[in-house]
C-alpha positions in Angstrom: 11.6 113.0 186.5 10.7 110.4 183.9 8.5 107.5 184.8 7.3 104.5 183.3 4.5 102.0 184.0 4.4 98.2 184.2 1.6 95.6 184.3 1.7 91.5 183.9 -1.0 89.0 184.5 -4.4 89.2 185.0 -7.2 89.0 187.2 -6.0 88.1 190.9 -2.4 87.5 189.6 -2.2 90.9 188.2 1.0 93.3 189.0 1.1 96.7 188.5 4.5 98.9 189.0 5.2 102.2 188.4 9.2 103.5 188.1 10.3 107.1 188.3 13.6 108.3 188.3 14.7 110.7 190.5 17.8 112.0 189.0 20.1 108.9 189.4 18.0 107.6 191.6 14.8 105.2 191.4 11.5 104.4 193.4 9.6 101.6 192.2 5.9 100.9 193.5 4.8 97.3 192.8 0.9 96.3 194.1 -1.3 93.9 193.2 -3.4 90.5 193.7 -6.8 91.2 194.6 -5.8 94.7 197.3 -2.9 96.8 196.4 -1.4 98.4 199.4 1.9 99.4 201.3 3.5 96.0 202.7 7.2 96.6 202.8 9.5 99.0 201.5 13.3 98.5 200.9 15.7 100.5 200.2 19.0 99.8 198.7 22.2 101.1 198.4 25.1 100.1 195.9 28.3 99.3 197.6 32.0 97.2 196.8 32.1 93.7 197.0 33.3 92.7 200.2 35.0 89.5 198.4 36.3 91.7 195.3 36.1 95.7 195.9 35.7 96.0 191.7 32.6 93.8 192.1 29.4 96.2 192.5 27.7 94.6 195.2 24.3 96.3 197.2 22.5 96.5 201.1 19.2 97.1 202.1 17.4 98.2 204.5 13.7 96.7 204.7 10.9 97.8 206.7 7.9 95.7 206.7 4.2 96.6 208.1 3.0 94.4 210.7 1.2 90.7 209.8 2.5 91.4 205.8 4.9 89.3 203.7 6.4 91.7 201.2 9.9 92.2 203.1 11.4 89.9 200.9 10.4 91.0 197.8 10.9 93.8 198.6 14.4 93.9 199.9 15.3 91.3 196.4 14.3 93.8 194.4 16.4 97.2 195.6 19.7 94.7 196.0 19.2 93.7 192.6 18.3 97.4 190.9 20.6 99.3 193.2 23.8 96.5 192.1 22.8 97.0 188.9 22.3 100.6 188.6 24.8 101.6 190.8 22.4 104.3 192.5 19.8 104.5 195.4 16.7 102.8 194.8 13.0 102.7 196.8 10.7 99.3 196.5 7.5 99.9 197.9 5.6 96.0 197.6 1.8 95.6 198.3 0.5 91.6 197.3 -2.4 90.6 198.5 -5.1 87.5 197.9 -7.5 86.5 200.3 -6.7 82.9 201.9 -4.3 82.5 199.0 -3.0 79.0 198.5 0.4 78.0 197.8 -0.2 77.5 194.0 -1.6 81.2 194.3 1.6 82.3 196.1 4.0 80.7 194.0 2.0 82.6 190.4 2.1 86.1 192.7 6.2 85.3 193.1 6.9 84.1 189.2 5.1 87.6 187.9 6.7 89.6 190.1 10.1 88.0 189.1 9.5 88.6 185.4 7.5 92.4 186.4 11.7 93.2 188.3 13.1 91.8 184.9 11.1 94.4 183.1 12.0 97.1 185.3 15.8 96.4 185.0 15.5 96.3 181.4 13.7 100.0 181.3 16.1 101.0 183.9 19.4 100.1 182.8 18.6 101.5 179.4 
């Protein structure tokens, strides 16, 4: 197994990741904010196209733990790495800031755009 460690921001708006490969596969683990933790996890498949079968397309399957938000982080994140690396992949997403505002939200939401782009990079390489 390789592996391979992330981190962007800082303070409450800090992200951490870990990737590992497990033989073509990946499991990513993405926590942060002020409480890491287990929120959702996704897992996503790479499939055809159903508009163009030569078109790499991807499904997930989310599960999300009860009065969390993740789900849809976590289910963006395996379609997009399991399209692009044609392989299985894991998200496990745990975000969390106490009575966080939308401004707070929206910071949480740009660094863990630009922590997946990191990942993809590292991953596709």
């Amino acid at each position: 197994m390789q592996a391979k460690s992330f981190s962007l921001g800082a303070q409450e708006y800090l992200l951490e990741a870990v990737a590992v490969r497990c033989g073509d596969d990946l499991t990513v683990v993405i926590g942060g904010g002020e409480k890491q933790h287990i929120g959702a996890v996704a897992v996503g498949v790479p499939r055809p196209s159903l508009k163009d079968k030569n078109i790499v397309s991807s499904s997930a399957s989310v599960l999300c733990l009860t009065g969390h938000k993740e789900d849809l982080l976590a289910r963006k994140a395996a379609l997009e790495l399991a399209r692009m690396l044609g392989h299985t992949v894991t998200v496990t997403v745990g975000l969390h800031i106490d009575d966080a505002s939308a401004e707070a939200i929206a910071m949480l939401e740009a660094n863990f755009q630009e922590l997946l782009r990191q990942i993809c990079l590292w991953a596709a390489a």
